[in-house]
N, C-alpha and C positions, 0 to 999 in steps of 0.2 A: 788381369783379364786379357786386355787387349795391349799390345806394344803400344806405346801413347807418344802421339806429336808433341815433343815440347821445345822451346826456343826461347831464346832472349832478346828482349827489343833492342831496337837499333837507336842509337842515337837521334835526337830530333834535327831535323833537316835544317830548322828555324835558327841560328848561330847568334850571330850579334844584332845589335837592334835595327844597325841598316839593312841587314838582308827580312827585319820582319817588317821593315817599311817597303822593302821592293813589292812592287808587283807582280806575280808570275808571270812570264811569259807567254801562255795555253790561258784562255780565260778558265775560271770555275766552270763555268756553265757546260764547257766540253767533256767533264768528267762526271756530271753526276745524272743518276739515270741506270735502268737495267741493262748489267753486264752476263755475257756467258762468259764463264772462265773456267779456266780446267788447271787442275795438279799432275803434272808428271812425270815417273817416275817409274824404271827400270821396263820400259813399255807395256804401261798401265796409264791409260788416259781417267783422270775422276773429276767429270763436270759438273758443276755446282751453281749456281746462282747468287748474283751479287749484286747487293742494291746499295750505289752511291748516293750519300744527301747530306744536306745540309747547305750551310752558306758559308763563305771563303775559306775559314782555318778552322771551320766550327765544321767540319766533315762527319760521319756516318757510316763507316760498312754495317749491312746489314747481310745476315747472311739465313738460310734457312734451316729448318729442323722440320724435313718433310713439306706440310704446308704452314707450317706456322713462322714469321717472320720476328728475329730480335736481333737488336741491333748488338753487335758481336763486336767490335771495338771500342777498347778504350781511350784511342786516339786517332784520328786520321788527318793529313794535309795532303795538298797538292799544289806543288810547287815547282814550275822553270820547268813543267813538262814529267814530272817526277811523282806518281803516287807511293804514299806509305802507311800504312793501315795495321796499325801497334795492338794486339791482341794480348795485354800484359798476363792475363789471369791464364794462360798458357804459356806465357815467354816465349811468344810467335810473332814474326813481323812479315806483312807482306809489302814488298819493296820492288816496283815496276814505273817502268818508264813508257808513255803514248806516244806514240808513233805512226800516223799515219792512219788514225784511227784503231790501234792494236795497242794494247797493254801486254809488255814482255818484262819478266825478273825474277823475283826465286820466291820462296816461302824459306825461313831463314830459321834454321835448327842453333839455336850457340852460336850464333853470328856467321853460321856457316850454311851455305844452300840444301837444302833439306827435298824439296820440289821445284821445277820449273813450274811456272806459275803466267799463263797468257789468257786476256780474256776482250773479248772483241762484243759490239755493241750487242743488244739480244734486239733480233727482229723477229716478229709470228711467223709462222711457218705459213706458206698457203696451203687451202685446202683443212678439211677437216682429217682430225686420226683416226687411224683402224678402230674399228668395232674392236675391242674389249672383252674378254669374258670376264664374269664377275669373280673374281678370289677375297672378295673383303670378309674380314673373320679372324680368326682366331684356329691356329692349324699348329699340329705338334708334330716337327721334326725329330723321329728317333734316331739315334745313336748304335752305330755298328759297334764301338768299344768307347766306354764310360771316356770322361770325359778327365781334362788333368785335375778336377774339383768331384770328379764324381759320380758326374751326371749323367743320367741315362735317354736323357731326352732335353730339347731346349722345346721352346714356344718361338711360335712368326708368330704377329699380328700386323694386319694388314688393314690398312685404309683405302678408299678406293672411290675418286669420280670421275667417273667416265672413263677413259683410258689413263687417264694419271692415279698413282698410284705410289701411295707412303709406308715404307714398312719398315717392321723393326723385328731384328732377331734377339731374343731375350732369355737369358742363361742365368745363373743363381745371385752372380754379380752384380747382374743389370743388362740394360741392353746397347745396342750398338748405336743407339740414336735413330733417326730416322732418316730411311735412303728415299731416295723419291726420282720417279721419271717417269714414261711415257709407254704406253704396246706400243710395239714397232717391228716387225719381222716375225710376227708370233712369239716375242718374248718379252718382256720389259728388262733392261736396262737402268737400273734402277743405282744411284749415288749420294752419297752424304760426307760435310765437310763443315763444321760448328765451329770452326775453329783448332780443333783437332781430330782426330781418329776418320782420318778419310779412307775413303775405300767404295768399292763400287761392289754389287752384287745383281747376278745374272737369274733373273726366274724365268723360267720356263712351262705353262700349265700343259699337262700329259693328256692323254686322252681317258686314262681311269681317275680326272679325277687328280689327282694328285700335284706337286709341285714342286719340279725341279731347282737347287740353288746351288748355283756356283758363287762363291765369294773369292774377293781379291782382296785378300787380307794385306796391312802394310808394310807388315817383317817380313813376307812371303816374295814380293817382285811380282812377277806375274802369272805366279802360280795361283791357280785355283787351291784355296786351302782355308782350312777352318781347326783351331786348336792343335799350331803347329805342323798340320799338314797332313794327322791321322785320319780326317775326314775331308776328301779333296771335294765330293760334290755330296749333297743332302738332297734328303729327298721331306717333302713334307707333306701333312696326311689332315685332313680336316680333325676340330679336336676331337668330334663327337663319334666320328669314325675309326678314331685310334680308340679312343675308351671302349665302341662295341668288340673291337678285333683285339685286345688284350694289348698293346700296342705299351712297351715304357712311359710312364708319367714323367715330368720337370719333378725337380727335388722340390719340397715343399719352402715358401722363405722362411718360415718359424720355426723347421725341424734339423735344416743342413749344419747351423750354430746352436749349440747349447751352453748352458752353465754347467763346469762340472758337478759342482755341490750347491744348488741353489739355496743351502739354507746359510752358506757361508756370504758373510759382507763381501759387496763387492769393493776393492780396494785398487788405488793408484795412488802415483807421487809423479809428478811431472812438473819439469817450469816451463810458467807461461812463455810472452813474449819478452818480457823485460828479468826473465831468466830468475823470478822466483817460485821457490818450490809449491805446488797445489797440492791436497790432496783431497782425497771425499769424505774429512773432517772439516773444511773448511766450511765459514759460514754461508758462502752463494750455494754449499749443496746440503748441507746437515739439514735434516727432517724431511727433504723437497722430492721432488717425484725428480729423478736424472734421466734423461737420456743423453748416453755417451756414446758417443760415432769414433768409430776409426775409420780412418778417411787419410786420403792424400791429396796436394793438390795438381800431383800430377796425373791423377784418376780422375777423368770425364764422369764418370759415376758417381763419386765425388763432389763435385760439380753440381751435376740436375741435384743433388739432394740438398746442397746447399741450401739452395734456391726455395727450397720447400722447409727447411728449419729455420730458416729466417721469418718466415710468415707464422710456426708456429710458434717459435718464439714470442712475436710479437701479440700471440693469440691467448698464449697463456704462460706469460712468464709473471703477468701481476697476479695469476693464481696459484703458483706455487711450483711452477714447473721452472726445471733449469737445464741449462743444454752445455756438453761441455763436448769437445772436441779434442780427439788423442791423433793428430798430427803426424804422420810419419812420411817424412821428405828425403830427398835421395843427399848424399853425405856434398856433393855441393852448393846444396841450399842452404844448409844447414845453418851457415855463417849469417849470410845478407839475409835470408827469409824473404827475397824478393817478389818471390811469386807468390809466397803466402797472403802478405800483403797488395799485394795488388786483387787474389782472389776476394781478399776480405773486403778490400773496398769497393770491386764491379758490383758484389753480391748484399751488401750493408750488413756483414756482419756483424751484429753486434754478441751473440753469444761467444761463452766463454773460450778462446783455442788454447793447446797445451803440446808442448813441443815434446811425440813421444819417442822419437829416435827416427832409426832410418826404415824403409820396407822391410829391410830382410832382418829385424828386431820385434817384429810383431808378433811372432809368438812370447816369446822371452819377457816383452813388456807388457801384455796381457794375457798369464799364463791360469788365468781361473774360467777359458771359456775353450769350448770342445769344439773341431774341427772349426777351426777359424781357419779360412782361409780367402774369406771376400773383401773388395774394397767395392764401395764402404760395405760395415756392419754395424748393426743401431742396437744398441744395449738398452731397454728397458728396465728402470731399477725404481723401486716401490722409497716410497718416505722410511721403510724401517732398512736402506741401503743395502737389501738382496736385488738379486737379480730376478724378474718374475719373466721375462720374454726377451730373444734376440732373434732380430728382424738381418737375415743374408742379403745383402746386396740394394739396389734402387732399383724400383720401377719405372721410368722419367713418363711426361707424358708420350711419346713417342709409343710407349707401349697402350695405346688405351685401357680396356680397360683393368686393367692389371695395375697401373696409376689410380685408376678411382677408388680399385679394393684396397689397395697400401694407405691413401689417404685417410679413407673409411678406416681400414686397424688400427693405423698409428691415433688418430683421433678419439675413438673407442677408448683404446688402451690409456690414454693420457689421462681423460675427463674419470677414468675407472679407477686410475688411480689415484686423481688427484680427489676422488671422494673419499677416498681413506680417512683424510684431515677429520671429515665429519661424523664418520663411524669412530672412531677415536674417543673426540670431542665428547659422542651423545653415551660413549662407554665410561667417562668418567666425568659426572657431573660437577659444574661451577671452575671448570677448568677451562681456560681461554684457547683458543686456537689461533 
């Protein structure tokens, strides 16, 4: 979908046992607290919000998704002057040095600088912000030429209080996460930075009504550009006004992926983690409702859906449902599976992963399913091991409410099919379930 931030962490600061008995030199207390910080690159400023906590080696980044706050590190110290804030489940490191009250260092791609990376104390601005117009909602961006998946239309959704303002642009994949900032000059300025896929996007509200978007995509430099560059600036239209004026729809998420023969089993062979073969004979899936993701962990889409299989996991895996997960990582992950792991333990997964090859193996490795071309996609498959529904891309929250209808299906669809077991059962009497 989107070019994706990824990086390898750095070595820990902390060496031999006397330097974890040193004291820093900078006390804790100078670093933690709200930071502005900004990524820079190719002259593209992308400011973001950074909340330092914790106590001595026991640190915290915290970083935002619009307005909502989660703590986005898997490790952080501060040390002899020295912040390092380990983002494993992206293999990102941010590694900056305080000076003078400024934090100055990179965002670290492969051990190599990826973004300058400074971020200086955040103090309120005085005075109150500009008056606002209201854009919160739900508004469909159409598409002058289909999209490289298709598409003839994406979705904004837009949160909105007072002059701050969270949004997300949302495409069959999923969405961009959620950018957030302020009116300011009659436009918002609006930015987002989770960890990965930073990038800033310019809105502008028109006087018919409508709503200008330049995006700074992060393959692009600073170009204004959106899917490679064939749509430099969008325009977006309310939804209810694009539906009167005949206006392109978003592809549908249950219609872009099909099964080609849904009466055919659906089948795989992948080895796990410990490099033995699975497949959908074994006994974790034989008779059980599956949902199988293709997923990577270097897709942030990925990612938020995790987040969200892990709780239904935990919702209904003692009722019959099992989750497996078809892995496809770039060829040098492939060895260490170091980000894999690390995703699985920020996120507690416990469903099952399966190591299915590399990204550009995804069709070849799941050749029973029609226009695949999202990360993620969720395969819904019944206890008799066909496929009854596949779910294109994630909603994260970030999208409202497009997140609550996904939850609403995916839930629906599970509970519907995990009643199968009992229509079965009450078809063949004295038979146990």
């Amino acid at each position: 979908m989107k070019s994706l931030l990824q990086a390898t962490a750095l070595i820990s600061l902390l060496g031999s046992s006397a330097a974890h008995a040193a004291e820093p030199s900078i006390p804790q207390d100078n670093i933690k607290g709200r930071w502005d910080a900004v990524l820079s690159k190719d002259g593209v400023d992308i400011p973001f919000r950074l909340d330092i906590k914790g106590e001595a080696r026991n640190l915290k980044g915290v970083f935002y998704d619009g307005f909502k706050p989660y703590d986005g590190t898997t490790s952080a110290s501060f040390q002899d002057g020295k912040l390092t804030l380990n983002i494993d489940h992206y293999l990102s490191t941010i590694s900056a040095d305080l000076d003078h009250g400024q934090l100055t260092g990179d965002l670290l791609n492969k051990g190599k600088a990826a973004y300058h990376f400074t971020a200086t104390r955040h103090v309120d601005a005085k005075g109150g912000a500009a008056k606002a117009p209201a854009i919160a909602g739900n508004w469909i961006i159409p598409l002058e030429a289909p999209s490289s998946k298709g598409e003839n239309a994406f979705r904004f959704v837009v949160q909105q209080k007072g002059a701050d303002v969270a949004a997300a642009i949302l495409r069959i994949d999923g969405d961009t996460g959620s950018y957030s900032g302020q009116y300011q000059d009659g436009k918002w300025v609006l930015s987002h930075f989770d960890g990965s896929r930073p990038g800033v996007i310019v809105v502008t509200p028109e006087a018919d009504g409508s709503l200008v978007i330049a995006q700074h995509v992060e393959n692009h430099g600073a170009k204004n550009a959106v899917d490679g560059g064939r749509a430099p600036i969008l325009k977006a239209v309310r939804a209810d006004l694009a539906t009167a004026r005949g206006l392109p729809a978003p592809d549908g998420f249950l219609t872009h992926t099909t099964a080609k023969d849904p009466s055919e089993i659906f089948k795989f062979a992948f080895p796990d983690m410990e490099g033995k073969l699975v497949t959908q004979d074994d006994p974790r899936f034989k008779g059980k409702v599956v949902l199988a993701v293709v997923s990577g962990t270097w897709c942030p889409n990925c990612h938020d859906e995790a987040q969200y299989l892990v709780q239904l996991d935990k919702k209904y895996r003692d009722k019959g449902l099992a989750i497996v997960d078809f892995d496809f990582e770039e060829q040098d992950q492939q060895s260490s599976l170091e980000r894999e792991k690390a995703f699985n333990k920020q996120y507690g997964v416990k469903y099952t992963s399966l190591l299915a090859g590399e990204p550009s193996q995804m069709h070849e490795k799941v050749p029973q399913l029609a226009h695949l071309d999202t990360w993620p996609a969720t395969i819904f498959i019944g206890r008799d091991g066909k496929v009854k529904a596949v779910h294109a891309g994630f909603s994260s929250p970030a999208s409202g409410k497009f997140h609550a209808d996904l939850k609403q299906e995916f839930e629906s669809r599970i509970e519907q099919l995990l009643a199968e077991k009992d229509t079965a059962s009450a078809a063949t009497p004295g038979k146990k379930s």
